[in-house]
DOLO-639953 format. One record per atom (N, C-alpha, C): x, y, z. Coordinates in steps of 0.001 Angstrom, whole numbers, plus 500000, padded with zeros to 6 digits. Example, Ala and Ser with C-alpha at 12.3 -4.5 7.8 and 13.67 -1.06 7.14 Angstrom:
# DOLO-639953
513190494310507800 512300495500507800 513200496700507800 512850497750507080 513670498940507140 512900500030507870 
# end
This chain:
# DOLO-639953
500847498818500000 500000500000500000 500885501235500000 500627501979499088 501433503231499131 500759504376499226 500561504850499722 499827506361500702 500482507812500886 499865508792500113 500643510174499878 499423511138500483 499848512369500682 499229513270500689 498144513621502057 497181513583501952 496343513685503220 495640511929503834 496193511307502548 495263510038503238 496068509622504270 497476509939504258 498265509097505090 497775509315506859 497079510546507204 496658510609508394 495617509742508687 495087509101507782 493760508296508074 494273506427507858 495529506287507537 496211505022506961 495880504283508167 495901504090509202 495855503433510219 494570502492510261 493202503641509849 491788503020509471 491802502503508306 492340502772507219 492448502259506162 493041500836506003 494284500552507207 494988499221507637 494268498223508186 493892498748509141 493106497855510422 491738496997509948 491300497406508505 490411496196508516 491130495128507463 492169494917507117 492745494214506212 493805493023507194 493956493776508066 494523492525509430 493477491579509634 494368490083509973 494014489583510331 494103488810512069 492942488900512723 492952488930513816 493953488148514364 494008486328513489 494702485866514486 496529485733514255 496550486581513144 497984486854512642 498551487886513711 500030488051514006 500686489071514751 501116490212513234 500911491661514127 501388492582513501 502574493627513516 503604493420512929 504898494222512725 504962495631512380 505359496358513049 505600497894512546 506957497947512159 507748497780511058 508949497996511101 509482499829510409 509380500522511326 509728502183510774 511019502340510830 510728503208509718 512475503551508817 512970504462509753 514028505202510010 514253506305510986 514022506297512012 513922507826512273 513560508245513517 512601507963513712 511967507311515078 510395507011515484 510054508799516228 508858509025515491 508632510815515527 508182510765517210 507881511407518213 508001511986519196 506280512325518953 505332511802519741 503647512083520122 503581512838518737 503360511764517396 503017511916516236 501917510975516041 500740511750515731 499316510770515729 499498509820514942 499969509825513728 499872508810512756 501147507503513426 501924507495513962 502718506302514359 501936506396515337 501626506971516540 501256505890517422 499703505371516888 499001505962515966 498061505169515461 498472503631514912 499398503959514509 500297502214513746 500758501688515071 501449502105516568 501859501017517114 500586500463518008 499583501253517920 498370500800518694 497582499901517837 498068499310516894 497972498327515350 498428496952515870 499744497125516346 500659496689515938 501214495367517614 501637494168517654 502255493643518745 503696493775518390 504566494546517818 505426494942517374 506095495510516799 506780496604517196 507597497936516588 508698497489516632 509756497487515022 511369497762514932 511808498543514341 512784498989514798 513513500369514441 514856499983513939 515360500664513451 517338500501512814 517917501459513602 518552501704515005 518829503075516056 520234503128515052 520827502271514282 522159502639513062 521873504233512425 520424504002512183 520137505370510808 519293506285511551 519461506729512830 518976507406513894 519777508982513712 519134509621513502 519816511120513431 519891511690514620 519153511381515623 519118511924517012 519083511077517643 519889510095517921 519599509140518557 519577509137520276 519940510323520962 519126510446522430 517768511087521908 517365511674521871 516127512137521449 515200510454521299 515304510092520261 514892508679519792 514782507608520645 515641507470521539 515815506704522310 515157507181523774 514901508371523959 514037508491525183 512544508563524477 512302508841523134 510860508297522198 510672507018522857 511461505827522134 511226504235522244 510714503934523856 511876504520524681 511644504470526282 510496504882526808 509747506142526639 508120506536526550 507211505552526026 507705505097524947 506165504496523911 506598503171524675 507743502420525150 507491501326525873 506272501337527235 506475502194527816 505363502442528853 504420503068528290 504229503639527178 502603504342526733 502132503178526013 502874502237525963 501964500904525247 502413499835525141 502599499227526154 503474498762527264 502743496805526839 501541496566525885 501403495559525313 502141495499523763 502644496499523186 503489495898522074 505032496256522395 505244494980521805 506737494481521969 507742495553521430 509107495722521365 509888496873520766 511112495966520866 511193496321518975 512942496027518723 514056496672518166 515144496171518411 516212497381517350 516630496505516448 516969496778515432 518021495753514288 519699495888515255 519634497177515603 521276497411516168 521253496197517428 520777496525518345 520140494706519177 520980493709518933 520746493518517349 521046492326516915 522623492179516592 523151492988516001 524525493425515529 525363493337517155 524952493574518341 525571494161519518 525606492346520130 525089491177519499 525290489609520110 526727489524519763 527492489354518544 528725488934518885 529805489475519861 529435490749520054 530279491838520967 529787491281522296 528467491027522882 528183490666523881 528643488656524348 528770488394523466 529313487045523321 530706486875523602 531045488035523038 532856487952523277 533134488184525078 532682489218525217 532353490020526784 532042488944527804 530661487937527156 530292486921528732 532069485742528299 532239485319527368 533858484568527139 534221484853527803 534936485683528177 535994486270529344 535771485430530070 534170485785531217 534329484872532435 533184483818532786 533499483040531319 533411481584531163 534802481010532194 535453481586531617 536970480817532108 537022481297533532 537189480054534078 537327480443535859 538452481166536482 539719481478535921 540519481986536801 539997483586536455 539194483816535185 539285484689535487 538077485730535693 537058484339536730 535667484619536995 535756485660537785 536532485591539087 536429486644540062 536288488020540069 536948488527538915 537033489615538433 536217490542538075 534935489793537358 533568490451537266 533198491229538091 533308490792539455 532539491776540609 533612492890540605 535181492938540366 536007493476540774 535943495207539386 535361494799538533 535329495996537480 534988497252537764 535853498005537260 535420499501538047 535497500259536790 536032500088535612 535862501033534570 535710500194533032 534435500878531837 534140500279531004 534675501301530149 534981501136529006 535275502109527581 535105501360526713 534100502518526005 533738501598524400 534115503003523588 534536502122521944 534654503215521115 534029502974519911 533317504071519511 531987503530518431 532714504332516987 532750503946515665 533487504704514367 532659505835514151 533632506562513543 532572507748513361 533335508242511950 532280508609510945 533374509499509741 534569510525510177 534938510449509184 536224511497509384 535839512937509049 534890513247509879 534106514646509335 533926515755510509 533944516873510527 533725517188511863 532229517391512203 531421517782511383 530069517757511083 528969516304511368 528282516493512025 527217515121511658 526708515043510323 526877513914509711 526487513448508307 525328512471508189 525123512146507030 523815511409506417 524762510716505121 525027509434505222 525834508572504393 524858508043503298 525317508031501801 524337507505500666 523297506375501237 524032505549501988 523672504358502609 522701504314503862 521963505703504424 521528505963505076 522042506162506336 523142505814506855 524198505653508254 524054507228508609 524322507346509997 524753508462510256 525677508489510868 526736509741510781 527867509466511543 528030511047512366 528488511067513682 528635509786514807 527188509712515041 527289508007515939 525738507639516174 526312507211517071 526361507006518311 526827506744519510 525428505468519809 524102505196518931 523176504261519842 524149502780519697 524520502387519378 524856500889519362 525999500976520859 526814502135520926 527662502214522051 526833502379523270 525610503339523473 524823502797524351 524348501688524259 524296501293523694 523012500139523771 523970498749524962 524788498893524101 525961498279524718 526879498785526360 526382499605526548 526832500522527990 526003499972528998 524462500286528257 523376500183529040 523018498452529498 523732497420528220 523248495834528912 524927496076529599 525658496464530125 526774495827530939 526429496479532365 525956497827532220 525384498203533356 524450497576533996 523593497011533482 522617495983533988 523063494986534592 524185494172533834 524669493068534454 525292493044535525 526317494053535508 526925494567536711 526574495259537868 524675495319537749 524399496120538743 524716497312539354 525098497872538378 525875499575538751 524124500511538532 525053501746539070 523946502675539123 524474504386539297 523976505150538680 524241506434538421 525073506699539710 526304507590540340 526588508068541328 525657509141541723 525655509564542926 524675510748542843 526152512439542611 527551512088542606 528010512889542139 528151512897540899 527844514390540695 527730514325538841 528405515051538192 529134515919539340 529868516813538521 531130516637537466 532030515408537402 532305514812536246 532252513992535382 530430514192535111 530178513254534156 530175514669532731 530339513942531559 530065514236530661 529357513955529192 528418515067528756 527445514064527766 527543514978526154 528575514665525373 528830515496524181 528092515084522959 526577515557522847 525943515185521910 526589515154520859 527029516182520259 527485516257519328 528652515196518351 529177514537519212 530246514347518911 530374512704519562 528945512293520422 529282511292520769 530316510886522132 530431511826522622 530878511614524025 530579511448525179 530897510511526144 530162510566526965 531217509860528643 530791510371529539 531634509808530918 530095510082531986 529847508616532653 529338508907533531 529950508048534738 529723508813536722 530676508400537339 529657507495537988 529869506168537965 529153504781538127 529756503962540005 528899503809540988 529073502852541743 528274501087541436 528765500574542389 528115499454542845 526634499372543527 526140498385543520 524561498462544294 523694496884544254 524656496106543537 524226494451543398 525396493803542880 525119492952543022 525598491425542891 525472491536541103 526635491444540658 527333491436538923 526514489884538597 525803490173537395 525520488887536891 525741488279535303 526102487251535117 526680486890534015 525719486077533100 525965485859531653 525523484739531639 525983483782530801 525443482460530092 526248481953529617 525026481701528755 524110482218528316 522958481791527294 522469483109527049 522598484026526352 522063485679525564 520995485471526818 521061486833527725 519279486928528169 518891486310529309 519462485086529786 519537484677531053 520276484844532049 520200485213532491 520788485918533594 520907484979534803 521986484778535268 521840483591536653 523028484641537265 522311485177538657 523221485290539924 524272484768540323 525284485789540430 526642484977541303 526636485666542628 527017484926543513 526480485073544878 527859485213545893 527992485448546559 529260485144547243 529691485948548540 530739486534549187 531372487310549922 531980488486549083 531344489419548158 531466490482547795 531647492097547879 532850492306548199 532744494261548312 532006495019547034 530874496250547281 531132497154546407 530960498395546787 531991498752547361 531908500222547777 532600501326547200 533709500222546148 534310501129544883 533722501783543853 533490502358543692 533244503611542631 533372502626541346 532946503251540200 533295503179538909 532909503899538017 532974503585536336 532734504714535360 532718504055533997 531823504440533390 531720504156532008 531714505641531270 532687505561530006 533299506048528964 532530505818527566 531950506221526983 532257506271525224 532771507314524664 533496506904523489 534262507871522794 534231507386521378 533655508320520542 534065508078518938 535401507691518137 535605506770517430 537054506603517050 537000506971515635 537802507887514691 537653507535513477 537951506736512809 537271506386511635 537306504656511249 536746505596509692 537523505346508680 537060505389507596 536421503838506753 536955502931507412 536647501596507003 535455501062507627 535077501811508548 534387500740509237 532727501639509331 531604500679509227 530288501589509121 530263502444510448 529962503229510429 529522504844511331 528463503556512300 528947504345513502 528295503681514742 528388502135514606 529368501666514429 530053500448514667 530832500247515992 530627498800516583 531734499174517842 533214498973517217 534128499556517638 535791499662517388 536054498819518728 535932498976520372 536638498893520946 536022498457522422 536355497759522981 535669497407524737 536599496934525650 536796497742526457 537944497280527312 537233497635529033 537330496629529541 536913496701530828 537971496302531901 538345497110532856 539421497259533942 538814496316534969 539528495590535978 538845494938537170 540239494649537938 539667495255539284 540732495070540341 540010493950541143 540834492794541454 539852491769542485 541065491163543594 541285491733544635 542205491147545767 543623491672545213 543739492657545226 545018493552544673 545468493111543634 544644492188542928 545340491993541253 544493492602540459 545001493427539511 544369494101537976 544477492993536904 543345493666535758 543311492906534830 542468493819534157 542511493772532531 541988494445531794 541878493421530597 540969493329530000 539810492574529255 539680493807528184 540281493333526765 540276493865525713 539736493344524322 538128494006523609 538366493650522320 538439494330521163 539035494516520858 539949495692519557 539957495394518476 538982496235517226 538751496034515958 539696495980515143 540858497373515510 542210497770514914 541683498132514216 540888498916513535 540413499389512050 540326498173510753 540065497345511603 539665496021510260 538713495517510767 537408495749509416 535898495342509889 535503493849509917 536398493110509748 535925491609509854 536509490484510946 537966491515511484 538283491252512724 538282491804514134 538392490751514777 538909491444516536 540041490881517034 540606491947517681 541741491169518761 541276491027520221 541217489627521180 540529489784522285 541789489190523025 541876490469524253 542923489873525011 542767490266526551 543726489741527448 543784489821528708 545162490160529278 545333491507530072 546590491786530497 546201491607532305 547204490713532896 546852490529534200 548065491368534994 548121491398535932 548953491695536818 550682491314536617 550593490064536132 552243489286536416 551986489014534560 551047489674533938 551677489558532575 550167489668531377 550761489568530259 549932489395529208 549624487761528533 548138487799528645 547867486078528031 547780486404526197 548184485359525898 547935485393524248 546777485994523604 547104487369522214 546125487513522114 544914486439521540 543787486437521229 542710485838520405 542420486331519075 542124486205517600 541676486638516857 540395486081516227 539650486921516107 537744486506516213 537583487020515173 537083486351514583 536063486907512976 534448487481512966 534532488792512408 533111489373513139 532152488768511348 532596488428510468 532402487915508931 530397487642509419 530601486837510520 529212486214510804 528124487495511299 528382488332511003 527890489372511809 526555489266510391 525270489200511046 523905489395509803 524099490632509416 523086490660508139 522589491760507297 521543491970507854 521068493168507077 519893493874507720 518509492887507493 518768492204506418 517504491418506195 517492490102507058 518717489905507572 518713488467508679 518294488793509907 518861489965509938 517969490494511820 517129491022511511 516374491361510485 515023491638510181 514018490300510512 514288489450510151 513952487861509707 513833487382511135 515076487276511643 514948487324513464 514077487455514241 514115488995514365 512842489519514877 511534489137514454 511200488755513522 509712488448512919 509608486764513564 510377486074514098 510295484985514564 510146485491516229 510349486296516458 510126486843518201 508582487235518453 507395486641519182 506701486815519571 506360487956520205 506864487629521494 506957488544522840 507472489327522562 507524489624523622 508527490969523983 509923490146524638 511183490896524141 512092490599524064 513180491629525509 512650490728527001 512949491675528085 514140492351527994 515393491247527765 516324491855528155 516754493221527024 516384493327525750 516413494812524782 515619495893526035 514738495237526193 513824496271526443 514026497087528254 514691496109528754 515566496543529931 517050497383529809 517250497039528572 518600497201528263 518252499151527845 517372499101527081 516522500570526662 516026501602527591 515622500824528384 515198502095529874 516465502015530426 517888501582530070 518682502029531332 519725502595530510 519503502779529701 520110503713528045 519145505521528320 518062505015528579 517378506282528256 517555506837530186 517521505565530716 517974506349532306 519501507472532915 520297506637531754 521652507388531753 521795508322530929 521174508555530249 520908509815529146 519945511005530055 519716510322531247 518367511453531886 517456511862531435 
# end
């Protein structure tokens, strides 16, 4: 159906008798999802499912405290990102680490995260033939916001050196402890680690734009997470190097450096495979959607 001009305010009535009741219905919108625009929320009140691409997001805080609203203004349809989907091998690499037991302990011990997302070599925000925008900092939240979760951190109430550089994709906020770090070893499940745990250390999460002419705009480049646990350090590294089909994943401990790893990101889907994905997801998909209110919570 293709719809111009004045009918498009009425498209919603024009839709709704051509559904079928016992079929599920997909909203998949291009862009920006518009901000208390009658005609979309006429479609997600359609709809048991809204997806978005937060990649081709021109405002993507703006957008992202949208999605965070319309999750609670309609709080029976489901909400997805395509970026979501792109952010599993990065999150796959991350729970690896502490699969391996020596160097489980450490999890609770993390006190600082840095991610670095590509950005054109422009000083200007752009609009790429390809629709990309550059910098787009959502995939680096998106990714801030599920480690914060896991780790049970939570805003400090000092704020005076945090920093939030729309423009440019920057960002420092100063992060404590407040639970028990949880891991997992299956996307989404979450199982408690329990133990004799301090957290009275402070911490902080970082993003920063890297330029990357090779690599798509709002791509992750970089994740390195610090952890002090019983006076030993360790830092947990995975590093694109400016080549889009690899990573380097490594571990520098205290009494030395372990071999690096080299990971092939090749498997990473197209837009039409995590499109495809999602249309196999029923429900609502908690952990995105937890992962989204604590994206739009750190954005304020």
């Amino acid at each position: 159906m293709l719809a111009t001009g004045g009918v498009v305010r009425s498209i919603s009535n024009i839709i709704q008798p051509l559904l079928k009741p016992d079929l599920p219905v997909y909203l998949w919108w291009l862009g920006d999802p518009p901000d208390n625009d009658t005609i979309f929320n006429s479609l997600v009140q359609l709809s048991d499912r809204v997806i978005v691409d937060s990649t081709s997001f021109f405002n993507p805080e703006q957008d992202i405290h949208t999605l965070a609203l319309l999750r609670q203004a309609a709080p029976d349809c489901a909400l997805s990102d395509l970026n979501w989907g792109r952010l599993t091998p990065w999150r796959q690499l991350i729970i690896q680490f502490f699969d391996v037991t020596e160097y489980r302990p450490f999890l609770a011990g993390v006190t600082s995260i840095e991610i670095e997302h590509a950005a054109a070599p422009l000083a200007t925000q752009t609009l790429s033939e390809s629709g990309d925008v550059s910098p787009n900092p959502a995939c680096a939240l998106l990714l801030a916001g599920w480690l914060k979760a896991r780790l049970g951190w939570s805003l400090a109430t000092d704020t005076a050196h945090n920093i939030r550089d729309t423009a440019s994709g920057t960002y420092h906020w100063s992060m404590e402890h407040t639970a028990s770090p949880r891991v997992t070893t299956q996307l989404g499940s979450p199982r408690a680690r329990t133990g004799k745990l301090s957290y009275a250390q402070a911490a902080s999460i970082d993003i920063r734009p890297q330029v990357q002419s090779h690599i798509r705009p709002g791509s992750i480049c970089l994740v390195r997470l610090t952890s002090s646990f019983e006076g030993k350090q360790a830092t947990f590294t995975i590093d694109r190097e400016g080549d889009p089909d690899l990573v380097l994943t490594s571990v520098e401990l205290s009494l030395g450096v372990r071999p690096q790893r080299t990971v092939s990101l090749t498997s990473t889907p197209n837009e039409s495979e995590l499109l495809h994905d999602e249309l196999e997801i029923m429900g609502h998909d908690q952990l995105f959607e937890q992962t989204l209110q604590e994206v739009a919570d750190l954005l304020g």
